[in-house]
C-alpha positions in Angstrom: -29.7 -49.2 -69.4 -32.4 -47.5 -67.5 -34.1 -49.1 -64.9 -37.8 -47.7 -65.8 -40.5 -47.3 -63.4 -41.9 -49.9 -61.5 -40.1 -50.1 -58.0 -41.4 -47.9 -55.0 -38.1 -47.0 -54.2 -36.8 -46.0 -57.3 -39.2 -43.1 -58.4 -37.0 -40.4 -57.1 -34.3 -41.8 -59.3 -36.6 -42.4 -62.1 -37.1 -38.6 -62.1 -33.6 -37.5 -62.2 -33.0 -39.9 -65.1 -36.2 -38.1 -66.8 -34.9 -34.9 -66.4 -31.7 -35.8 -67.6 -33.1 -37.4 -70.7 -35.2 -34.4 -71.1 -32.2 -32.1 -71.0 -30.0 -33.9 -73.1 -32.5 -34.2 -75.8 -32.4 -30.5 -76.0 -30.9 -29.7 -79.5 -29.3 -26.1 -78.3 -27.5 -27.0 -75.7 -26.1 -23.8 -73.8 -23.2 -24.0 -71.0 -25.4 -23.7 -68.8 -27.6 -26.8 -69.4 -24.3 -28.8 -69.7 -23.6 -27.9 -66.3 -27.2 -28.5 -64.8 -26.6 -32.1 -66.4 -23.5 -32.7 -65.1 -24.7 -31.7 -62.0 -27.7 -34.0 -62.2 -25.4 -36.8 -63.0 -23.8 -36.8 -59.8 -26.6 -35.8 -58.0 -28.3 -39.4 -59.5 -24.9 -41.3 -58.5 -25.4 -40.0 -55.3 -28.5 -41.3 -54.7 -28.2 -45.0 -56.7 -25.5 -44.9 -54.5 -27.2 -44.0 -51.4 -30.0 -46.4 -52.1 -28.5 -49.5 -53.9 -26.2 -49.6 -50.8 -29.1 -49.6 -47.7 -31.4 -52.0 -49.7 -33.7 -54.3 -47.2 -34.9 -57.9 -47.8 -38.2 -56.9 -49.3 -36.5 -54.2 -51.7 -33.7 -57.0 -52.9 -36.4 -59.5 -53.8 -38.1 -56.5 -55.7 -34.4 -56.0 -57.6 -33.9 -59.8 -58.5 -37.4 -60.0 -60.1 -36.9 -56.6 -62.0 -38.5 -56.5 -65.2 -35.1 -55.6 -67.0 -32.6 -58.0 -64.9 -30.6 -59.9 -67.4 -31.9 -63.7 -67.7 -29.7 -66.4 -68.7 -29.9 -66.3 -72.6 -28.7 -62.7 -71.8 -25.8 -64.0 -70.6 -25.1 -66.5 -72.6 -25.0 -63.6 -75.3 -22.7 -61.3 -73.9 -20.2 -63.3 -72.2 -20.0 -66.4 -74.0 -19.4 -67.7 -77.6 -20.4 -70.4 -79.9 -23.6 -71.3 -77.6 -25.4 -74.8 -79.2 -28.7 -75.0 -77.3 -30.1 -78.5 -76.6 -33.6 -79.6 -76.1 -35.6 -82.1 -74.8 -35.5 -84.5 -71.6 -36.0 -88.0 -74.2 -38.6 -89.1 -72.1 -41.7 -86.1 -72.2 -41.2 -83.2 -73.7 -38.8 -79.6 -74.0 -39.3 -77.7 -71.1 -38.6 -74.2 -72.2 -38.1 -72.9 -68.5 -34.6 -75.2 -68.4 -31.7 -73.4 -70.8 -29.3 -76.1 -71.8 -26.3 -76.4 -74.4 -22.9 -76.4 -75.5 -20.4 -73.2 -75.4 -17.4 -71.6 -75.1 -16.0 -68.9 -72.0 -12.4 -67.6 -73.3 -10.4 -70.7 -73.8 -13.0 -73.3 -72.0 -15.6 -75.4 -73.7 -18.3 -75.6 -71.4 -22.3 -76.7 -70.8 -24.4 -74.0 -69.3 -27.4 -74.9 -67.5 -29.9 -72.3 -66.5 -33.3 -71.0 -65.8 -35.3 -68.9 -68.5 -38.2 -66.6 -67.6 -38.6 -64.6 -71.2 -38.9 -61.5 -71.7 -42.5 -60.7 -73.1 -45.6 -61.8 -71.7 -45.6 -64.3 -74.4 -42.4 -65.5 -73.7 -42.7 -66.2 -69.7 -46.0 -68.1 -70.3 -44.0 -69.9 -72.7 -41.5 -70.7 -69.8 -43.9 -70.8 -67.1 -42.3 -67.2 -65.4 -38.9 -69.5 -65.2 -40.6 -72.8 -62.8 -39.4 -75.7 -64.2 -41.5 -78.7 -64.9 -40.2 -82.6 -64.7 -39.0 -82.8 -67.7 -36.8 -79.6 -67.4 -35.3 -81.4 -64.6 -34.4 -84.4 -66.5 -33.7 -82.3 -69.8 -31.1 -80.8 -67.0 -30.0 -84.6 -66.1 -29.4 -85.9 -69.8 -27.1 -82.7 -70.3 -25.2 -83.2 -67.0 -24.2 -87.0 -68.2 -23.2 -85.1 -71.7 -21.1 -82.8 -69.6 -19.2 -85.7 -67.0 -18.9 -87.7 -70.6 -17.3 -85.2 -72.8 -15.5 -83.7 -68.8 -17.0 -80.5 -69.8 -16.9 -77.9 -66.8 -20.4 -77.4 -65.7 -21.9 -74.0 -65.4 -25.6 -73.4 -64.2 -27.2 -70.3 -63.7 -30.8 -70.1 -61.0 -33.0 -67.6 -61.4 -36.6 -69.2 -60.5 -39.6 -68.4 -57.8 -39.4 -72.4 -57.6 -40.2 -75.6 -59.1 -43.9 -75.6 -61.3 -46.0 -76.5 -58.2 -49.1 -77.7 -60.8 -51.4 -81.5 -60.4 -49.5 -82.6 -63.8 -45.7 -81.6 -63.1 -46.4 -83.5 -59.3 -47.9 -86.3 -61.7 -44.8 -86.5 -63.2 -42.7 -86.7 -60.2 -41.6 -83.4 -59.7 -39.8 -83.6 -56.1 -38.5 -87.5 -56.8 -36.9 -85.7 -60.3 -35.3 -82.4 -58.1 -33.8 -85.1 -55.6 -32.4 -87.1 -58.5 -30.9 -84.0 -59.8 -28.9 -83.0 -56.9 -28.1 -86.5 -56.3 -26.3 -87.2 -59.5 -25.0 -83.2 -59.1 -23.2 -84.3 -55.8 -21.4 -87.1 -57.6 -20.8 -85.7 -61.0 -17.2 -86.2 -61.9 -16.2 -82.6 -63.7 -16.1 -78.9 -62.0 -19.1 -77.5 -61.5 -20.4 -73.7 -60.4 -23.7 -72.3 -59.5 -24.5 -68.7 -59.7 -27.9 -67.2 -58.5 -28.6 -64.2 -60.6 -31.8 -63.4 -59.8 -34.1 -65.5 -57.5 -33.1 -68.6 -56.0 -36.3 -70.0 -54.6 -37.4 -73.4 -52.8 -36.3 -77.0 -55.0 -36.7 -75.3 -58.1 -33.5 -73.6 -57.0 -31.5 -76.4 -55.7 -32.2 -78.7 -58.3 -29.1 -77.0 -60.3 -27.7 -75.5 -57.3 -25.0 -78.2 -56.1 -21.5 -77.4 -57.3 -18.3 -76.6 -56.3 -18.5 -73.0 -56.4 -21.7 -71.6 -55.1 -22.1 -68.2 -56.4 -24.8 -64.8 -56.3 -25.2 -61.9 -57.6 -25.2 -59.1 -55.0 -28.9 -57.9 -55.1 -30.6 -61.6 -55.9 -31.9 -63.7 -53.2 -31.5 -68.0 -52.3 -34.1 -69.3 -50.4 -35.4 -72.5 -49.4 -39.3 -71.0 -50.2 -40.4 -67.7 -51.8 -41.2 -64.5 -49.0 -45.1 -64.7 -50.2 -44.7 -68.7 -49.7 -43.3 -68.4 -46.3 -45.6 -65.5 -44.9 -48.8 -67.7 -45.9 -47.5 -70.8 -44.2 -46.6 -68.7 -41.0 -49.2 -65.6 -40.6 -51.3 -67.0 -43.2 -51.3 -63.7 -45.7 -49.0 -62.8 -48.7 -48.9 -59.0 -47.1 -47.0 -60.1 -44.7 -44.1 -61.1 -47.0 -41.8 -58.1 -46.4 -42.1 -59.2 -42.5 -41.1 -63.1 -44.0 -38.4 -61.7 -46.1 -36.3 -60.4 -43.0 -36.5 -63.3 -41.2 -35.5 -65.6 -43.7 -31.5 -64.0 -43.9 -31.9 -64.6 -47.7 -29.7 -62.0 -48.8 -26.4 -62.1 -50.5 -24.4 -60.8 -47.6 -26.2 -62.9 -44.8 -25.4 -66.1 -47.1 -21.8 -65.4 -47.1 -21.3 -64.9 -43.6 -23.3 -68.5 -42.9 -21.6 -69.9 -45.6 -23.9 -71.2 -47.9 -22.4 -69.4 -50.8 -18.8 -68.6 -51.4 -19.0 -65.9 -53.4 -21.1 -62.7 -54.1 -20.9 -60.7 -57.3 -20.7 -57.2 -57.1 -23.4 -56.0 -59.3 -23.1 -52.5 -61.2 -24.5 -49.2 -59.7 -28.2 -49.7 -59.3 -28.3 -53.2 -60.4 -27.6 -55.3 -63.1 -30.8 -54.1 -65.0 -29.1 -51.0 -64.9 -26.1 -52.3 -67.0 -26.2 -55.6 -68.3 -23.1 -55.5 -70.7 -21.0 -54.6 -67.2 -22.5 -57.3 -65.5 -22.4 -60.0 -68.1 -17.8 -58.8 -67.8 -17.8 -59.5 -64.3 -19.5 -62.7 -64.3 -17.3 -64.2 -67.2 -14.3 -62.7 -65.5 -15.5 -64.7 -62.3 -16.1 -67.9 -64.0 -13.1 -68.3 -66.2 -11.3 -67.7 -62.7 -12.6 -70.2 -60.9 -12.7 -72.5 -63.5 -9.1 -71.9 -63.8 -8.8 -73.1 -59.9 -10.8 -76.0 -60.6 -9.3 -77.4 -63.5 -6.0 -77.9 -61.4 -8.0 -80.3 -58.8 -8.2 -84.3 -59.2 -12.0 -85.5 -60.5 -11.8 -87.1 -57.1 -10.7 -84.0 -55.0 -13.9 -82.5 -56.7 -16.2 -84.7 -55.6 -14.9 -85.7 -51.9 -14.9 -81.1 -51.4 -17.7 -81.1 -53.1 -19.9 -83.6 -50.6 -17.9 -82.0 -47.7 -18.3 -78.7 -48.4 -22.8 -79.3 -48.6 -22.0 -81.4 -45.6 -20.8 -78.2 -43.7 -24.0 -76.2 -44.2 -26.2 -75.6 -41.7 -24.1 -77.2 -39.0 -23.5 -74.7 -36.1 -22.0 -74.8 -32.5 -22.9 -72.7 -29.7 -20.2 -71.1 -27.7 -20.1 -73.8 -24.9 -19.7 -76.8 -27.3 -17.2 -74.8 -29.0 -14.8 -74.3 -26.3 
């Protein structure tokens, strides 16, 4: 799938992809346009390459918003079967912004959990650009129960700026509903896993992010607040969100060395927009592994790692107290 225009850093590829286009649609194809395209080919994988592998924190936040990235229905379409969806939270109202239902991944019946931004303009308002109200939250909650009643692994996907941050969603108890959430995720008596594939920002985030696997995608981002969010708090501007997007260590490879997440997806060349079927195979291959490992441990092993492991984050010793 081609990228299309849109990211600063991607025009020179852009052009080698028109070109190539432009060549191949060529209807008399000679030997020596064959060549010319082959030799554009690897001339492109050269610079995805080149590119995709020097990305900075600015330029990865620019990759997990991409217009193309695959969303979670995507995913639910191309690596698993039999999806159900479910609606409603039984108390307000179906909050379009919160995925939920029954399926299957290879031999596992599972309940998938996610964030949904749509794909037209029509769509996102639809799912307010993937940030969740209240009652997605508790739509989220209801499921979760379904899930520890019916001991159906757990599988939630993030991909949200953050939590809806409008006068009716805090009306209707929008942080007391995200701590609720992770509360009754910490204790929830079947396997779990978490995978950011796209943006992981602020509560929003974390209110499907506790599990026993914590997973991202390579080029998506976990934060506790949005780049723009933190560079108005701290040097009062949005411009300065490049500047606030370094020195947050958001990054897939930063979080695996602190150990927030325990494992980072390798995304195809150029990013998952760029191929979502080869995406969608590695994440099902990851997730029916894990859930392999998982399924061997005690409900109560789950849940004691599970608080242990969240327990661990953040907790640091300098060399002296160390020694």
């Amino acid at each position: 799938m081609s990228a299309g225009p849109g990211l600063e850093f991607e025009y020179e590829i852009a052009d080698l992809e028109s070109k190539i286009a432009s060549l191949e649609r060529q209807t008399n194809r000679t030997d020596e346009i064959e060549k010319e395209i082959r030799d554009l080919r690897r001339k492109l994988v050269d610079l995805l390459r080149d590119v995709y592998g020097s990305l900075d924190s600015w330029q990865t936040v620019q990759v997990a918003r991409h217009k193309n990235r695959p969303y979670t229905r995507d995913y639910l379409n191309l690596a698993f079967d039999e999806f159900v969806e479910l609606h409603g939270d039984k108390h307000f109202g179906d909050d379009r912004a919160m995925l939920s239902g029954f399926a299957k991944l290879d031999r596992f019946k599972v309940l998938v959990l996610g964030h949904q931004k749509g794909r037209t303009f029509k769509e996102r308002a639809a799912c307010h650009f993937g940030c969740a109200h209240p009652e997605g939250y508790r739509k989220a909650m209801v499921k979760m129960r379904l899930a520890e009643k019916y001991r159906m692994p757990l599988i939630c996907f993030i991909d949200t700026p953050g939590a809806y941050p409008g006068i009716g969603a805090e009306e209707r108890g929008q942080a007391q509903v995200i701590a609720e959430s992770m509360f009754m995720m910490s204790r929830l008596k079947t396997p779990v896993i978490c995978v950011v594939i796209g943006e992981g920002g602020s509560g929003g985030a974390l209110g499907i992010g506790v599990g026993d696997r914590i997973a991202m995608l390579q080029h998506s981002y976990y934060s506790v607040i949005s780049p723009e969010g933190c560079a108005g708090i701290l040097w009062k501007s949005h411009e300065h969100a490049p500047k606030a997007a370094a020195a947050l260590r958001f990054t897939s490879d930063n979080l695996k060395r602190l150990g927030v997440v325990d494992d980072v997806l390798e995304e195809p060349l150029g990013g998952a927009h760029r191929d979502h079927h080869q995406m969608a195979s590695r994440l099902k291959s990851y997730l029916s592994r894990t859930l392999s490992d998982l399924e061997t441990k005690t409900t109560e092993d789950l849940v004691n790692e599970r608080y242990e492991k969240f327990r661990r984050i953040g907790v640091f010793l300098d060399e002296a107290e160390s020694a």
